[in-house]
N, C-alpha and C positions, 0 to 999 in steps of 0.2 A: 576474426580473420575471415574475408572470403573465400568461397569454395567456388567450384565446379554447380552443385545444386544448392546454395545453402550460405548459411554465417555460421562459425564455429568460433562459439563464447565460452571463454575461458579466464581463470583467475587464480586468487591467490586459495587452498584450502579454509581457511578463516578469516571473516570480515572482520574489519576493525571499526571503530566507531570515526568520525570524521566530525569536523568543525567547517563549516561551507555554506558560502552565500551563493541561494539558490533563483535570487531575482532574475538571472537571464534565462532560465529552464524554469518555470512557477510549476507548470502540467506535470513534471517529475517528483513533486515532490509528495504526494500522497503515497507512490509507490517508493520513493527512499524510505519515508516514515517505517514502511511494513518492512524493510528491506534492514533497514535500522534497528529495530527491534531483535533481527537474529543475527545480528552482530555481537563485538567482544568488546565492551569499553561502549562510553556514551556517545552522542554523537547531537549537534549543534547545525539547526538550519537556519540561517539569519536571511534578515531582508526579503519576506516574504509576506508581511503584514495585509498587503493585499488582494492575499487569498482569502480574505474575510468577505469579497465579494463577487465569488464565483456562484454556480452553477446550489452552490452552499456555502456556505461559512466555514471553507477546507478547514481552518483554524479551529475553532472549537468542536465541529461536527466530528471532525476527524478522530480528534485525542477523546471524545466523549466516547463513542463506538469503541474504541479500541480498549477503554477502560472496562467496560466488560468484561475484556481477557482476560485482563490482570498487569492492562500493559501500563508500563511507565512511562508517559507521554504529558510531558508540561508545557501549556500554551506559555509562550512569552509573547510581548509586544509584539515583535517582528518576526519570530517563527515557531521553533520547537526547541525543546532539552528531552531527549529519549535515551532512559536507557535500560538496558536489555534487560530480560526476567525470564521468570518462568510464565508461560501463557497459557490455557485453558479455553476448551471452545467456548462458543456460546453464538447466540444469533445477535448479527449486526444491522444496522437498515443503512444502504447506500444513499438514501436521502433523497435518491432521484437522480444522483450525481453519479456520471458514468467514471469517472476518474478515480475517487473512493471504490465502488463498485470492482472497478480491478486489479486496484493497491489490496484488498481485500485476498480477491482470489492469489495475488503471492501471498500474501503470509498463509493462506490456509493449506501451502505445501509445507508448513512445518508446522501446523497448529491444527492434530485432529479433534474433529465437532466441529466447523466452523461453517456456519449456516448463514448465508446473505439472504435480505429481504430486499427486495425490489430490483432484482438482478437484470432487467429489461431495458433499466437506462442506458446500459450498454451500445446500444444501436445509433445510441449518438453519434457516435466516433470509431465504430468498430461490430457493424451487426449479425458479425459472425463472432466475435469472442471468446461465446461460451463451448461451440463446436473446437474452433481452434486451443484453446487454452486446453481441452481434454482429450485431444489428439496430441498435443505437442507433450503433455506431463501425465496424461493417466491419468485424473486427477478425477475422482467420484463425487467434487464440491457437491453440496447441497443447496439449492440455493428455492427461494420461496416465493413466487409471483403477486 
């Protein structure tokens, strides 16, 4: 909802897991992945195949990183099968890819230890991120240049 100074985002108290072709939004989909993860129930991103030729290989790079956690993320043909767990920090490497890089920073408001490596790709698409991401949540990310 818009405001006077602002957006005020709002929802249901528990996520649910979703089944969703995410071919006309592709950019969205590294941060559903992390998004998906603190979800209740699994959740299915189809017709996204290629995102094997971005900035990284979103496909494998992505569910690779996250496996780290401990997360449950299975590359399929055309997208993901994610489903939720229990996760556990650890250091991840953005790859260079600013969009991984900030799917990162959401999960790590429910995942303490979570340490990015090469947090700089950021300025891609957004070269104040890191200032705004811990103004707007507090967030003491760690991240490693």
């Amino acid at each position: 909802m818009e405001e006077k100074n602002g957006v005020v985002v709002s929802g249901p108290r528990t996520l649910r897991g979703v089944d969703v072709d995410m071919n006309a939004m592709p950019d969205m989909v590294p941060g559903l992945v992390s998004v998906a993860l603190c979800a209740e129930g699994s959740t299915r991103i189809r017709n996204v195949a290629h995102l094997r030729g971005k900035e990284s290989n979103r496909l494998d790079t992505l569910a690779d990183e996250l496996h780290k956690l401990g997360a449950d993320v299975r590359v399929q043909p055309d997208g993901f099968m994610i489903q939720p767990g229990p996760l556990h920090g650890g250091t991840v490497s953005s790859h260079d890819d600013h969009r991984l890089a900030m799917s990162f920073a959401i999960l790590s408001l429910k995942v303490p230890g979570l340490v990015i490596e090469k947090p700089e790709c950021v300025t891609k698409s957004f070269p104040k991120f890191w200032e705004t991401f811990g103004a707007l949540t507090g967030s003491t990310l760690t991240v490693q240049s």
